[in-house]
C-alpha positions as a LaTeX table, in Angstrom:
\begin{tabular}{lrrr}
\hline
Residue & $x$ (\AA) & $y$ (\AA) & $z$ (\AA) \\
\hline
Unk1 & 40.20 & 60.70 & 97.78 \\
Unk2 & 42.52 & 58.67 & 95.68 \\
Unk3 & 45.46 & 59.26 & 98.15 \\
Unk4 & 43.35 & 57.66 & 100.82 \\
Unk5 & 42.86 & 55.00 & 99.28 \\
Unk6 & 45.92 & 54.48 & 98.06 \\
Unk7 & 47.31 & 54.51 & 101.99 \\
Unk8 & 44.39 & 52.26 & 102.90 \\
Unk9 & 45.30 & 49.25 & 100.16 \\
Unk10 & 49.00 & 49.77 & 101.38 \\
Unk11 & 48.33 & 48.81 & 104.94 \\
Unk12 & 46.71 & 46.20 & 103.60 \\
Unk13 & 48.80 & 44.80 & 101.62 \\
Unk14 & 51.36 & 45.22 & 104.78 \\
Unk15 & 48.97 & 43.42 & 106.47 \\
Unk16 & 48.57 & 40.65 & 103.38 \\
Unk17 & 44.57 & 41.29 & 103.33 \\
Unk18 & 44.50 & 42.40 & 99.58 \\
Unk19 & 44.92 & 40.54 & 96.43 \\
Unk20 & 46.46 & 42.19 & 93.60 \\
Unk21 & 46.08 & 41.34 & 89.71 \\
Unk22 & 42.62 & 41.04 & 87.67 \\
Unk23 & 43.30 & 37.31 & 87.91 \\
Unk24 & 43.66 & 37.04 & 91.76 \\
Unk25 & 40.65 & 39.26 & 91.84 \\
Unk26 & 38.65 & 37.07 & 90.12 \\
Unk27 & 39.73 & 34.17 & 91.63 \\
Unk28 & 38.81 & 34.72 & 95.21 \\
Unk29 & 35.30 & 36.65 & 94.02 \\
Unk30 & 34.24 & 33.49 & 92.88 \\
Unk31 & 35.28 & 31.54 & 95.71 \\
Unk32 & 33.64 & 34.63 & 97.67 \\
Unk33 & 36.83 & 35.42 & 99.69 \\
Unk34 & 36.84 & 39.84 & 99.05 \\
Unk35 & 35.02 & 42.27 & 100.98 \\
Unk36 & 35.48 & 44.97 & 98.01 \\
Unk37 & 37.30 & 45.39 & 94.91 \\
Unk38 & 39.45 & 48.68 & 94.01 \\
Unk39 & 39.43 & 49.06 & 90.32 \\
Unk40 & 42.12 & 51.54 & 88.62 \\
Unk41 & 40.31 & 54.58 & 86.81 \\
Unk42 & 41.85 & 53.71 & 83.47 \\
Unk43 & 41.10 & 49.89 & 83.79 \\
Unk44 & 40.09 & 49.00 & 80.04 \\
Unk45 & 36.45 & 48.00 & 79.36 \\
Unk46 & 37.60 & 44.53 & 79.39 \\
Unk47 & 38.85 & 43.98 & 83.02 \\
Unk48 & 35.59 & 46.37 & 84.17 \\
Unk49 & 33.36 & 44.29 & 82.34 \\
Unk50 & 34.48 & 41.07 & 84.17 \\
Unk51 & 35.24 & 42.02 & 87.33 \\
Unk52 & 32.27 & 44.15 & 88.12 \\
Unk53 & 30.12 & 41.36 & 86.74 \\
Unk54 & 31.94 & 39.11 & 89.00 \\
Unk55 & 31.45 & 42.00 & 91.94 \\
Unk56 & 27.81 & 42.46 & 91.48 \\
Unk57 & 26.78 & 38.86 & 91.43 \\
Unk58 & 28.55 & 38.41 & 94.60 \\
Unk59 & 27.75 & 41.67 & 96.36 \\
Unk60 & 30.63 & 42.96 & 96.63 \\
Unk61 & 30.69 & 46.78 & 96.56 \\
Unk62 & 33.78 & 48.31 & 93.52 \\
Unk63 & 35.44 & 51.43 & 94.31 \\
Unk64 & 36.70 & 53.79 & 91.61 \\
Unk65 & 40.92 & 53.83 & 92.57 \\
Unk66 & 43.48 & 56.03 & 90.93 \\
Unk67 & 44.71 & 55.68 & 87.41 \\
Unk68 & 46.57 & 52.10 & 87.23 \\
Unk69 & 50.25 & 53.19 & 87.13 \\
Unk70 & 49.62 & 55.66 & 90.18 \\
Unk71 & 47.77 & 52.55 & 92.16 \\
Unk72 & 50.55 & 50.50 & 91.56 \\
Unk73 & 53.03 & 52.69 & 92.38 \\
Unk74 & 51.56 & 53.42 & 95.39 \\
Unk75 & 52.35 & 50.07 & 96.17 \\
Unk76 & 55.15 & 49.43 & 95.23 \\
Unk77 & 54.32 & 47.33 & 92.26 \\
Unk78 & 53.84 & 48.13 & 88.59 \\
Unk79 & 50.82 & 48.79 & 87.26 \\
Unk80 & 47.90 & 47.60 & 88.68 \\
Unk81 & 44.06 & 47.50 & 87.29 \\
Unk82 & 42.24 & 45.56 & 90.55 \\
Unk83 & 42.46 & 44.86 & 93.98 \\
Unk84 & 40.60 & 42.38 & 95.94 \\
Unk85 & 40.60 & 43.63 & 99.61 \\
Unk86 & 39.69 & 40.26 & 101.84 \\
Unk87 & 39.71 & 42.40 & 105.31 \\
Unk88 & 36.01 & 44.40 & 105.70 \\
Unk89 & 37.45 & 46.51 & 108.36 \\
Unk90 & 39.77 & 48.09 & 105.45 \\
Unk91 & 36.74 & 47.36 & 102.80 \\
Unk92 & 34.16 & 49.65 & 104.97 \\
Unk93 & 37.21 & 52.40 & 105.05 \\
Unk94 & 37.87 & 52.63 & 101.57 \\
Unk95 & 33.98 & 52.35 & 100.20 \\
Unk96 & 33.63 & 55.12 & 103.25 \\
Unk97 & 36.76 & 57.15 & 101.58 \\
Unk98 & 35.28 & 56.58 & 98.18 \\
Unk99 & 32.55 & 58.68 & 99.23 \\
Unk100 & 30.03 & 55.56 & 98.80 \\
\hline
\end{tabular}
């Protein structure tokens, strides 16, 4: 499950429709901009806290990702604890791959 959505967030961040960082994540929840957020597995209570908050208040389904080195290296980046996808083609695919 986690490899799939791994490849789904990397064609999407090919495709610049995801938004990496707690802080972008936040950012464009609250100006209503994601479709679904990807949060890493080992995300500390902190960045949960707020960004499902955030999530919930707006609708916006989470998805349980990978550990955050392993999402981040899966894109190419270091370690990453959320990821705003703005696209709800690829949002639908990786709640749907998420088994939700």
């Amino acid at each position: 499950m986690t490899d799939a959505v791994t490849r789904l967030l990397g064609l999407g961040l090919r495709a610049r429709r995801v938004v990496l960082g707690v802080a972008g994540v936040r950012a464009r929840l609250q100006r209503g901009r994601l479709a679904c957020v990807v949060l890493a597995a080992d995300a500390s209570p902190r960045t949960r806290e707020k960004v499902e908050r955030l999530a919930l208040a707006r609708g916006v389904p989470v998805v349980r990702g990978p550990a955050a080195e392993r999402l981040g290296a899966g894109l190419g980046r270091p370690a990453v604890q959320a990821v705003g996808v703005v696209d709800a083609g690829l949002a639908r695919g990786l709640v749907a791959s998420s088994g939700g």
